[in-house]
C-alpha positions in Angstrom: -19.8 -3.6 8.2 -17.6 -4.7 5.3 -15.9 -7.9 5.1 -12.5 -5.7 5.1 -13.6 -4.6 8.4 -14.1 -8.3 9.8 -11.4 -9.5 8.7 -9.1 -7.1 10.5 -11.3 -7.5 13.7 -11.3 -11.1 13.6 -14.7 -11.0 15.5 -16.7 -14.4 14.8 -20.1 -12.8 15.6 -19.1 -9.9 12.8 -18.3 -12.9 10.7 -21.7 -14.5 10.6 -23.9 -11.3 10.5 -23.1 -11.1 7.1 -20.3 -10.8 4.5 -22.3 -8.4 2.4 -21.7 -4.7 1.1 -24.4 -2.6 0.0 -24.5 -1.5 -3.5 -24.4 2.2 -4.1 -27.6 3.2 -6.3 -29.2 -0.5 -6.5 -31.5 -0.5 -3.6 -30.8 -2.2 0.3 -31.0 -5.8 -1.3 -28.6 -5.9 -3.2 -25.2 -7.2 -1.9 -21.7 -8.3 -2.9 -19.4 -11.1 -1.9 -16.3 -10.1 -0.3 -12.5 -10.7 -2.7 -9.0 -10.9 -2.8 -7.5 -9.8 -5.6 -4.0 -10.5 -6.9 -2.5 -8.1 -9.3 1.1 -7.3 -11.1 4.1 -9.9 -12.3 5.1 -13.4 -12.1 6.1 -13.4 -8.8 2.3 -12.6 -7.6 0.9 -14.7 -10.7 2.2 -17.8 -9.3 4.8 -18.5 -12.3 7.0 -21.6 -11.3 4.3 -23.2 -9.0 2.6 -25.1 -11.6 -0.9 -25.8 -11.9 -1.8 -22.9 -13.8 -5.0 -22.1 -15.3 -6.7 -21.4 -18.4 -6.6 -17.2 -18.9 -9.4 -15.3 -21.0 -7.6 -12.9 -23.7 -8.6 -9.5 -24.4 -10.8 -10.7 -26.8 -12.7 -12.7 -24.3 -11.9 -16.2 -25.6 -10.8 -18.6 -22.3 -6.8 -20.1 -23.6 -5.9 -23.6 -21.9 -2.3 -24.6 -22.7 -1.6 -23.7 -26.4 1.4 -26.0 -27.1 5.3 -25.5 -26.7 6.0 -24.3 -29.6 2.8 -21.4 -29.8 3.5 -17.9 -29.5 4.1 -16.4 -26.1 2.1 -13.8 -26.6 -0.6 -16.4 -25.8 -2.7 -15.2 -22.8 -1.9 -19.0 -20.5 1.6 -18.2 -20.7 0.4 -15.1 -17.6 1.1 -18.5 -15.8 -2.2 -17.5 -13.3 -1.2 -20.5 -10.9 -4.2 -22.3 -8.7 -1.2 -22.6 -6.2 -0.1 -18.7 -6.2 -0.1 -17.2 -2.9 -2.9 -15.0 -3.3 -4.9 -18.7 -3.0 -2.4 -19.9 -0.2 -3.0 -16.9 2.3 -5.4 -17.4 4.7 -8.4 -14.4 4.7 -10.7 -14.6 6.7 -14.1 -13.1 5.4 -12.5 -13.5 1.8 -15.5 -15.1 -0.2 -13.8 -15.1 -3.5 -10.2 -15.1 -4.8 -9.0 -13.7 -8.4 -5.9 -14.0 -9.7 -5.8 -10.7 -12.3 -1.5 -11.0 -12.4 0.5 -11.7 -15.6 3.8 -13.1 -15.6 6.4 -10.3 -17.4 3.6 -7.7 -16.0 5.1 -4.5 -16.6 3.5 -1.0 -14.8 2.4 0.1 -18.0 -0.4 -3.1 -18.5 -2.0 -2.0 -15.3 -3.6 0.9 -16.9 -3.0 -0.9 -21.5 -3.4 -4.2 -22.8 0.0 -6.3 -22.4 -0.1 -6.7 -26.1 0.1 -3.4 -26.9 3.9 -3.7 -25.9 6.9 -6.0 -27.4 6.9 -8.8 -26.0 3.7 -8.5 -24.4 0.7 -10.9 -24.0 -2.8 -10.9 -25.5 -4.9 -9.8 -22.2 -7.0 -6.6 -21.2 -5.1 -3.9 -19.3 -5.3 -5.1 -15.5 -7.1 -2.1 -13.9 -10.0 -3.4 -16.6 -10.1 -7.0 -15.6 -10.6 -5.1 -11.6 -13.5 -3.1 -12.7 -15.1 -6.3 -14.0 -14.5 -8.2 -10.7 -15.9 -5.1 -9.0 -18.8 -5.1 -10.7 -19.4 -8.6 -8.9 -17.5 -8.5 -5.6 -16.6 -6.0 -3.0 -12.7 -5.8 -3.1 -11.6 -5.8 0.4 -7.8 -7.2 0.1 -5.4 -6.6 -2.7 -2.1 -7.6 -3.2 0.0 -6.2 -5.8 3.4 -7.2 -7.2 5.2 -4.8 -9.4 8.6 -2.8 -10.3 10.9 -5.8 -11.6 10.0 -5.5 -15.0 9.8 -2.0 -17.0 11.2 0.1 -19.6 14.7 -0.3 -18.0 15.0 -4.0 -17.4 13.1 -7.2 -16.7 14.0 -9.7 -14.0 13.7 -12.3 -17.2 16.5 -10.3 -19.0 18.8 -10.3 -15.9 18.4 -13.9 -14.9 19.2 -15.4 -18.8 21.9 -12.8 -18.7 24.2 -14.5 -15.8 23.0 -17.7 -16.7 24.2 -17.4 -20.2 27.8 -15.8 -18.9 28.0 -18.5 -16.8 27.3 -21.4 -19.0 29.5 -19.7 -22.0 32.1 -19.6 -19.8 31.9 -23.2 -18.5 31.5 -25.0 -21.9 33.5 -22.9 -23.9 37.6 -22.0 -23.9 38.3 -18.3 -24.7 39.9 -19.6 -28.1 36.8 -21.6 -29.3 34.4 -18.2 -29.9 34.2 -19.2 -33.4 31.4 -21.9 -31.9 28.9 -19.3 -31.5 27.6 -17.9 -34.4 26.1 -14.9 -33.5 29.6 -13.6 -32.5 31.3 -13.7 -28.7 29.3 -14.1 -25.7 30.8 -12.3 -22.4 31.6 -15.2 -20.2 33.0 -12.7 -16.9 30.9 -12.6 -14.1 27.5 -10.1 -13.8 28.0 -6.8 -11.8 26.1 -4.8 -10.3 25.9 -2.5 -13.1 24.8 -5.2 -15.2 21.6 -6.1 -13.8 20.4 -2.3 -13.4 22.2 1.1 -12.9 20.7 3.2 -10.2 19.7 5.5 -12.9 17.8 2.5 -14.4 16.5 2.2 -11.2 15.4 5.8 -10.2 13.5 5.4 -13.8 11.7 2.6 -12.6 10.7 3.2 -9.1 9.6 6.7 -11.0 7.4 4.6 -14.1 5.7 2.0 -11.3 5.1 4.4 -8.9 3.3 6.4 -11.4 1.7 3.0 -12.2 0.5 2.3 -8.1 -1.0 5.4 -8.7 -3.5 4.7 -10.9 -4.4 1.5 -9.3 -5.0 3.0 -6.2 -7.2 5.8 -8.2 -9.3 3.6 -9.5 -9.7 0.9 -6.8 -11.5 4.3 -4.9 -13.6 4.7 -7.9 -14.9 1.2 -8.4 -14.5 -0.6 -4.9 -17.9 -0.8 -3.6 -17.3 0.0 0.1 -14.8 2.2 -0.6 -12.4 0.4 2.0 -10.1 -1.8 0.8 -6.4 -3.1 2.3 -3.6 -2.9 -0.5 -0.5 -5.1 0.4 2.6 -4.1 -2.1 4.8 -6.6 -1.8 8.6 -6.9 -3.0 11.0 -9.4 -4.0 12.7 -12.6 -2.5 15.9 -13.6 -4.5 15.9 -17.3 -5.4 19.6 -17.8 -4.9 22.2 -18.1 -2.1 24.8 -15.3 -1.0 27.1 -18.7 -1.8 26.8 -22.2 -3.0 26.7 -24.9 -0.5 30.1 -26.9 -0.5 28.8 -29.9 -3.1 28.7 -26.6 -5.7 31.9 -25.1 -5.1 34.3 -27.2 -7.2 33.3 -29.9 -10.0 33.4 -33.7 -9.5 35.3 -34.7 -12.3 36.8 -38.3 -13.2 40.2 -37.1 -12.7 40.2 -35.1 -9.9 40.8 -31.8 -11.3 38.2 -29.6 -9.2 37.9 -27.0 -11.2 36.1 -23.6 -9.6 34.5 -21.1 -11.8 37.4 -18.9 -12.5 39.3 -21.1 -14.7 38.7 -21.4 -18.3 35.9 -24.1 -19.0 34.3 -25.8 -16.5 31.7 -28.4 -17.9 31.5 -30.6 -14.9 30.9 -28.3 -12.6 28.9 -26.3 -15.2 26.6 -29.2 -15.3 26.5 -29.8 -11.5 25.3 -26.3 -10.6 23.1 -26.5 -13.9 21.3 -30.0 -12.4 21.2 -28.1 -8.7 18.8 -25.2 -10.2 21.7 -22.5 -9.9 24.1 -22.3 -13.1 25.8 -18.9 -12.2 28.9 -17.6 -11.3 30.0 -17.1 -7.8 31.0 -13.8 -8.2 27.6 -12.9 -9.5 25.6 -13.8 -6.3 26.1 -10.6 -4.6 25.2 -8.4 -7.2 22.4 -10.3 -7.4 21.6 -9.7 -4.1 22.3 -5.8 -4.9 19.7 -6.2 -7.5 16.6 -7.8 -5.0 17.2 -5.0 -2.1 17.2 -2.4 -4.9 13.9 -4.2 -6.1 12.7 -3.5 -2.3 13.7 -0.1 -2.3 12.0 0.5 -5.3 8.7 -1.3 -3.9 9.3 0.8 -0.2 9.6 4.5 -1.8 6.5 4.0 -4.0 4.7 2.5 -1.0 6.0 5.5 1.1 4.8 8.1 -1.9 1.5 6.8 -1.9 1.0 6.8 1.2 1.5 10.3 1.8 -0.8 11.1 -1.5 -3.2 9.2 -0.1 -3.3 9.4 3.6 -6.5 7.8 4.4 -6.0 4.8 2.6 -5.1 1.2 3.8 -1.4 0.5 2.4 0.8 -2.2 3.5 4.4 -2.5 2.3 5.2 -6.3 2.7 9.0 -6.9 2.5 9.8 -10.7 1.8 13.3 -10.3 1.0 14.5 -12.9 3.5 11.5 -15.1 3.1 13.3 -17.9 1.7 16.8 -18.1 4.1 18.5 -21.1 4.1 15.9 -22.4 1.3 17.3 -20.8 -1.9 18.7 -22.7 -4.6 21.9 -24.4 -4.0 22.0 -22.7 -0.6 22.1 -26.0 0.8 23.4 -29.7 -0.6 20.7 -31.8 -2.1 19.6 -28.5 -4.0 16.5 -28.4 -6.0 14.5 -30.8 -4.0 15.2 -28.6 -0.8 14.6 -25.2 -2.0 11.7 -22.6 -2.4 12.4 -21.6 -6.0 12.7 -23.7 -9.6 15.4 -24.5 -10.7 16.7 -23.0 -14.0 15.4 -26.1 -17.0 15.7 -26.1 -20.4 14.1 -27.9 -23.2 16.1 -29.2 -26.8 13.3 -27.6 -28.3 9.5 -27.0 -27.6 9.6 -30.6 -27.2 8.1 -30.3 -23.1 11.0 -32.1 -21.6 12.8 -30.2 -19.6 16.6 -31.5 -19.2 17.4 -32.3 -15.7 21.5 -32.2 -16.5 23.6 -31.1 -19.3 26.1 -33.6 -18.8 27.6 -35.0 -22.3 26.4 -31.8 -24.3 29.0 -30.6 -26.0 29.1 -26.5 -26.8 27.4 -26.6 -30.0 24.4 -28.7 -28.1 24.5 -25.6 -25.2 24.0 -23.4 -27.6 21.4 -24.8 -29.2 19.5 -25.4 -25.9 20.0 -22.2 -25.0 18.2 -20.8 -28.2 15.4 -22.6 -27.5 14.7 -20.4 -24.8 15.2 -17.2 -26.7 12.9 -18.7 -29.7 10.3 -20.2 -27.3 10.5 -18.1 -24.2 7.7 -20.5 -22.5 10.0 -23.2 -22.2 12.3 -21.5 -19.5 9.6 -18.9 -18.0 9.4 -21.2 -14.7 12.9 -20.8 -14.1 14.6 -19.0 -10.5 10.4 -18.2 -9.5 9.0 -19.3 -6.6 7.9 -22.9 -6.9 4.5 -24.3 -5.1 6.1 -24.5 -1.8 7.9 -21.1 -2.3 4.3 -19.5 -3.1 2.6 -21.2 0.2 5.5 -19.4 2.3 4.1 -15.8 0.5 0.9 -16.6 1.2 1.6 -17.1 4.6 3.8 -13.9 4.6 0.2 -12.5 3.3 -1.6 -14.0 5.6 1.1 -11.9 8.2 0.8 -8.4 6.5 -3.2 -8.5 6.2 -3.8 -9.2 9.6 -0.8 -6.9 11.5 -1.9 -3.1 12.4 1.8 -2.4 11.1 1.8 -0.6 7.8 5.5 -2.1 7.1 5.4 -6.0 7.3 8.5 -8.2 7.3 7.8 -11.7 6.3 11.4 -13.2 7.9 11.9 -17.3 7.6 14.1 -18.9 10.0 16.8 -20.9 7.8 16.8 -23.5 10.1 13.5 -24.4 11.4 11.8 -22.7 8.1 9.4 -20.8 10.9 8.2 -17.1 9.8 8.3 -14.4 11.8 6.9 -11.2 11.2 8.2 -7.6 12.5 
């Protein structure tokens, strides 16, 4: 009986007989541990929850923390967090745990090195790094994360975009462009249009589909049992439908209350900055356009897959309203009470992260913001599941792997913070 097979039964007598598999081809003593395995992008890597570890490169040397200023291409920057949910979900019959996700994964380093793209980082394709754990373990739960970062867009593109429109628009009048030297920066809110077209869309669900594919292919190939339970699981969007009330309007000395469609706003640019959610308004809801097209993107290549391969274990775990009433600035008192990190910035690979940008004037914003262009690793935590964020996915893990129901909906009450599951 396989671990998989125990874990869905639950059966305590099934549990101690053994969590073994039989080796094809290596005789009836030999046996494998049971393992979870974690694959995709930041969202399943644990970026933003701290604690991460140190990641071996495609070249097989182990990288601890490299220093601020290194290249991002470094393998640690995959952010492979001991407090990701893959290590928070509770499994029973799970031996072993391996956490095989990259932050900015993309469907193409499933089956290629990340490096072998722009921007990408120095490890071995991930459908490698699972025939090396296979080799070891018999896979029996694997949860995969993938779709918000392709050819078309990447959720790290999207974020810095509103954020930057945002914070142009609060430190800087419409006649004082000549501040930034790279020429104007659009300070109107983000549309849906902005964050991805549904053409840029259709092109994506096409490209990770195609990408789920090959995981699923080889997972058959190299699983030892041959039975496995793959979770795919979506999206949650770490910001409100609307600011709580402390966020609407600045504080200022004078009384002014200024909202965020008048013509510089550094108060309240700063207040929303310090609360984790610098960002217009008016950009929330296509924001929110953006997640539940990430979901439907996640649901159709669940429901492709599952049709190509009818006599496999899928799961399509939807955790789109996993954080409600816990998203940044959703409430006053915003970070501390929230499931996400809040946006920070450094002045620099220094490795302090500014908690306010109150007093900077609009030559110091932009040279803040630069920093994260320069040295992407010093805002890479930003609107990402913190550690408390990733313990609520791993419970919404915990959820999917145990139901019979191939569609799992990890829903948290915005009050009480309890999960439900339907």
């Amino acid at each position: 009986m396989s671990g998989f097979r125990r874990l869905v039964a639950g059966a305590a007598l099934a549990l101690a007989a053994g969590l073994v598999s039989i080796v094809p081809g290596t005789g009836a003593g030999a046996v494998l541990p049971t393992a979870a395995i974690a694959v995709g992008d930041s969202f399943i890597s644990g970026e933003g929850a701290g604690n991460y570890q140190n990641v071996t490169d495609a070249g097989g040397v182990s990288q601890g923390f490299p220093g601020w200023s290194a290249a991002n291409s470094n393998a640690y920057f995959c952010h492979r967090s001991a407090n990701a949910s893959i290590h928070k979900a509770t499994l029973p019959g799970i031996q072993n745990r391996y956490n095989l996700a990259c932050s900015g994964g993309r469907p193409a380093d499933l089956a290629n090195p990340s490096i072998a793209r722009p921007k990408g980082r120095n490890v071995a394709a991930q459908l490698d790094q699972i025939r090396t754990v296979a080799q070891t373990d018999d896979i029996d739960v694997v949860l995969v994360g993938l779709g918000s970062n392709n050819s078309s867009f990447t959720f790290g593109d999207v974020a810095i975009l509103c954020a930057n429109r945002f914070v142009a628009d609060a430190w800087t009048g419409w006649w004082e462009f000549w501040a930034y030297i790279n020429g104007p920066v659009p300070q109107e809110p983000c549309t849906n249009d902005d964050l991805a077209t549904p053409a840029q869309i259709a092109a994506a669900t096409t490209e990770t589909t195609a990408a789920l594919r090959q995981l699923l292919t080889t997972l058959a190939e190299v699983d030892a049992d041959g039975q496995h339970r793959v979770v795919f699981q979506d999206y949650t969007n770490p910001l409100p439908f609307d600011v709580a009330s402390d966020y609407l309007t600045e504080a200022d000395a004078i009384g002014d209350k200024r909202d965020d469609t008048r013509d510089k706003f550094r108060a309240l640019g700063s207040e929303r900055y310090q609360a984790g959610c610098p960002i217009h308004r008016a950009s929330l809801a296509p924001g929110h356009v953006f997640s539940t097209r990430l979901g439907g993107l996640v649901q159709s290549a669940f429901t492709t897959l599952s049709a190509e391969f009818p006599s496999a274990d899928l799961r399509y775990l939807n955790v789109q309203q996993a954080f409600d009433g816990a998203r940044l600035c959703e409430k006053n008192g915003s970070p501390a009470n929230a499931l996400a990190s809040p946006i920070r910035l450094q002045d620099g690979p220094t490795g302090t992260f500014l908690t306010t940008l109150s007093g900077f004037d609009k030559l110091d914003i932009q040279r803040i913001a630069s920093a994260c262009v320069t040295y992407y690793q010093t805002c890479q935590e930003s609107w990402h599941p913190n550690a408390a964020g990733h313990t609520v996915l791993g419970q919404c893990l915990t959820g999917a792997v145990a139901s019979a129901a191939r569609t799992v909906k990890c829903v948290r009450n915005p009050t009480t913070g309890a999960l439900t599951f339907s």
